[in-house]
C-alpha positions in Angstrom: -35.8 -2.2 1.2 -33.5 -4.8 2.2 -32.9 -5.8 -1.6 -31.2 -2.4 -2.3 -29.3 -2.4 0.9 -27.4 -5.2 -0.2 -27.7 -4.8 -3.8 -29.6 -7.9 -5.0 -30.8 -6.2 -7.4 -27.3 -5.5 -9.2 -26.6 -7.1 -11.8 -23.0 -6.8 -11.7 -20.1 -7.6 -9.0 -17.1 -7.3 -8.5 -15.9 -11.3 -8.6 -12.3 -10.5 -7.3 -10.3 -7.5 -6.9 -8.1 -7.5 -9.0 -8.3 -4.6 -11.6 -8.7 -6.4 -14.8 -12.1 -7.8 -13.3 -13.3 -4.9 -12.0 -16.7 -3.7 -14.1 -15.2 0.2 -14.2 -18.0 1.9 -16.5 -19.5 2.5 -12.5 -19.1 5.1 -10.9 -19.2 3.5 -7.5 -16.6 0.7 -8.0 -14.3 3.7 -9.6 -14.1 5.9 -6.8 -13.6 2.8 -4.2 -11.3 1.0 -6.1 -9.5 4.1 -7.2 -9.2 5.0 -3.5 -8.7 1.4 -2.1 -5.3 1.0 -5.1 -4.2 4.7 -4.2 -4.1 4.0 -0.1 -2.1 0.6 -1.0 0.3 2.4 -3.1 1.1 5.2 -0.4 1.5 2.2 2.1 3.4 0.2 0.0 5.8 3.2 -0.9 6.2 3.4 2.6 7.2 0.2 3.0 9.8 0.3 0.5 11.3 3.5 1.6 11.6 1.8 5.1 13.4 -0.9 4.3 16.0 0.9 1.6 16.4 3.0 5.0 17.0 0.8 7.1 19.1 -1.3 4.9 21.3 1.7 4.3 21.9 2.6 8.0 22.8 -1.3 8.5 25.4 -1.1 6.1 26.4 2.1 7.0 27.4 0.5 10.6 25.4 3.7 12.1 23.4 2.3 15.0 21.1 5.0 15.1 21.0 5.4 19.6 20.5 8.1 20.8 21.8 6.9 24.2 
């Protein structure tokens, strides 16, 4: 029981997550990885889109209150 809980029994890991190492013929490690590199692409576009943003209303000298 408690060896497939925490998959001794596998005989393959992941050894970092970086997607060259990833074993990607399972199914599993597709769908999290696949999720896990899609949510940090959304976040990181958010990121970027932020900054350019704000950079733009810096330059533009608008101060953006609403006071």
């Amino acid at each position: 029981m408690w060896g497939d809980f925490l998959c001794l029994g596998l005989k393959r890991s992941v050894s970092s997550p970086f997607p060259w190492d990833i074993p990607w013929y399972d199914p599993s490690h597709v769908v999290f990885f696949t999720a896990l590199y899609g949510a940090l692409t959304v976040i990181g576009i958010g990121l970027v889109a932020a900054a350019i943003i704000t950079i733009k209303r810096v330059k533009s000298g608008d101060s953006g209150s609403h006071h």
